[in-house]
Structures are given as structure tokens and as C-alpha cells.
KOLLUM-699098 format. One record per residue (C-alpha): residue in three letters; x, y, z. Coordinates in nm, 3 decimals. Layout:
// residues N
> rest / u / v / w
> Ala / X / Y / Z
...
END
This chain:
// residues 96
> rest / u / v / w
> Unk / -2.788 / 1.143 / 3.902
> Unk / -2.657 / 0.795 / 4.028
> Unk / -2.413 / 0.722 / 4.251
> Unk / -2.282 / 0.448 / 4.400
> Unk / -2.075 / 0.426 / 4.761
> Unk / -2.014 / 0.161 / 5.024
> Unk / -2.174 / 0.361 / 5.306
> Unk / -2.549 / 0.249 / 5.172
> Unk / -2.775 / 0.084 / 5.426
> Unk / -2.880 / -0.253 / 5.400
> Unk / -2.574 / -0.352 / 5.139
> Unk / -2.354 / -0.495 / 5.417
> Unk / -2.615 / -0.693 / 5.579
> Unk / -2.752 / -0.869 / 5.250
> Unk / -2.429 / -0.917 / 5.181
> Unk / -2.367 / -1.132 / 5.488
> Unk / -2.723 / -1.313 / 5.476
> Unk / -2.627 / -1.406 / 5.100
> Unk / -2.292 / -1.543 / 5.153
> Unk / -2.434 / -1.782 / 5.430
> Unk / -2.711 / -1.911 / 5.206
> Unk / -2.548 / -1.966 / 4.899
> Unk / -2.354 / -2.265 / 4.853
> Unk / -2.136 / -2.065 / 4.479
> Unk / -2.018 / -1.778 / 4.724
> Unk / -1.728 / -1.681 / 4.397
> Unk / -2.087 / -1.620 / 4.195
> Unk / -2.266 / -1.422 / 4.442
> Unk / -2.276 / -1.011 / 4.367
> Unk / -2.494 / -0.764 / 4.567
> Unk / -2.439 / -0.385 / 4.429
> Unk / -2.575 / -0.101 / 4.564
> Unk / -2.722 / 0.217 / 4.414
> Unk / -2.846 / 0.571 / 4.552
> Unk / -3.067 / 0.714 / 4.273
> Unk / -3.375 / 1.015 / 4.334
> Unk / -3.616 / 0.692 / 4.386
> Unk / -3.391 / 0.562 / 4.725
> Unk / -3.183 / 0.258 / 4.720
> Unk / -3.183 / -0.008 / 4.491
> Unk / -2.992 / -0.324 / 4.562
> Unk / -2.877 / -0.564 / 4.335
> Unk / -2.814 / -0.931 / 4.388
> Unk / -2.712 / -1.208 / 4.150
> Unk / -2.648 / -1.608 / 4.249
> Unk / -2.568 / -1.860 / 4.093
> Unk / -2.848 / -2.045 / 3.886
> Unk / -2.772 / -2.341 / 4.110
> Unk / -2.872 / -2.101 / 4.439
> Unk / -3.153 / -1.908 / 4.286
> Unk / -3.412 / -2.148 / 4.448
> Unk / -3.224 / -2.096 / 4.778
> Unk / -3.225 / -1.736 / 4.774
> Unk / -3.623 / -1.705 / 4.651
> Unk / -3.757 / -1.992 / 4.889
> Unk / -4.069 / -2.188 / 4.860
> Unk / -4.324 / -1.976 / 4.782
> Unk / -4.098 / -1.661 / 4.791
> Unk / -4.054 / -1.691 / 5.103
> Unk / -3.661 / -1.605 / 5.217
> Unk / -3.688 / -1.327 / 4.974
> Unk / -3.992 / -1.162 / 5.108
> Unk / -3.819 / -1.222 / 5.441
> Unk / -3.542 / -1.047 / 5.296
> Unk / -3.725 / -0.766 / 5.188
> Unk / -3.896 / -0.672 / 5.501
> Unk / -3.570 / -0.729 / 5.698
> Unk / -3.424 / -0.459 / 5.427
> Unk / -3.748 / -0.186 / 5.438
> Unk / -3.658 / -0.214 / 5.810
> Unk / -3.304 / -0.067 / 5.787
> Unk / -3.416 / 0.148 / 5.509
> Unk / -3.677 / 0.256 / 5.761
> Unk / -3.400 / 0.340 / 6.011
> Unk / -3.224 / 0.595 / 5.816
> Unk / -3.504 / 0.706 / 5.666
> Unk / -3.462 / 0.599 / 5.276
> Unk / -3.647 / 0.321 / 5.066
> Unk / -3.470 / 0.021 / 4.976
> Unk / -3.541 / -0.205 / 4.729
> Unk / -3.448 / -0.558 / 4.584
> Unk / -3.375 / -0.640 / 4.248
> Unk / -3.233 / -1.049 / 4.171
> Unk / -3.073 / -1.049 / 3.866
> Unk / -3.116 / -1.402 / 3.665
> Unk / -2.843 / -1.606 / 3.652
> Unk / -2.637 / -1.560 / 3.307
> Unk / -2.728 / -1.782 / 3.036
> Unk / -3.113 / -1.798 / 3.185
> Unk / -3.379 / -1.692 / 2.920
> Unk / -3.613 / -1.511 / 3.197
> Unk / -3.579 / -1.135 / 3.264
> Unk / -3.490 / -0.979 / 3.608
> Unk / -3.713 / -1.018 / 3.915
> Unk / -3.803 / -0.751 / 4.118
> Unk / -3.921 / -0.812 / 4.396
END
């Protein structure tokens, strides 16, 4: 069973990291899901802000991440990242 809900940890915050790193703030999209597995949030950007929001080297997004298994580590519950590609690209999702 899915279900999705505005009370899920870690959705808010992304959501206000994202909007002051991307420059395409109409483009940017972070969803939220409660599933058996924990949390899985979903972000897409602009193709234009996709190397903002990985970093060099992968580095704002593994920031990210930890910053996220930390709140998910508060209430107890696993969190995870997915980035969506950009529509039009011709690579398939990252997960990171």
C-alpha cells in the first residue's frame, strides 16, 4: 500500500534547500511517498539546474542525502532520494 501525505519528514526541508538552489523554481517538484520500504522522495529540476542540484563530484546531493537520513533518523523511518531526469533527457532516473 502507498500513500502519500504532507506530514512526511524531510519533504518540507528539501523543499526549501531546492527552491534556494535552483535558479527554474516554476520547474522544480519534490513528492513524497510512504511505502513498506520508508520514505521515498522525489525531486525533479530543470535540465538547466541538474548540475546545481548533483554538484561536482556529487557532492550537494550526497550532502543532501545525509542531511535527509538525519531527519529520517529522527523519527525513526528511512528516507531516500530519487532525481528524476529532466523531460526530454535520454538517461533514466538517478537514485541516489
Amino acid at each position: 500500500m502507498t500513500e502519500t501525505t504532507t506530514a512526511i519528514p524531510g519533504l518540507d526541508f528539501l523543499q526549501f534547500v531546492l527552491n534556494s538552489l535552483v535558479d527554474d523554481h516554476d520547474q522544480l517538484k519534490v513528492d513524497g511517498r510512504i511505502d513498506d520500504l520508508g520514505i521515498l522522495l522525489t525531486v525533479q529540476v530543470s535540465e538547466r539546474d541538474m548540475g546545481k542540484l548533483i554538484g561536482k563530484g556529487g557532492q550537494t546531493v550526497k550532502a543532501l542525502r545525509t542531511l535527509i537520513r538525519v531527519i529520517g533518523g529522527n523519527s525513526n523511518q528511512r528516507i531516500n532520494i530519487k532525481i528524476l531526469e529532466p523531460e526530454g533527457s535520454l538517461h533514466s532516473p538517478i537514485s541516489v
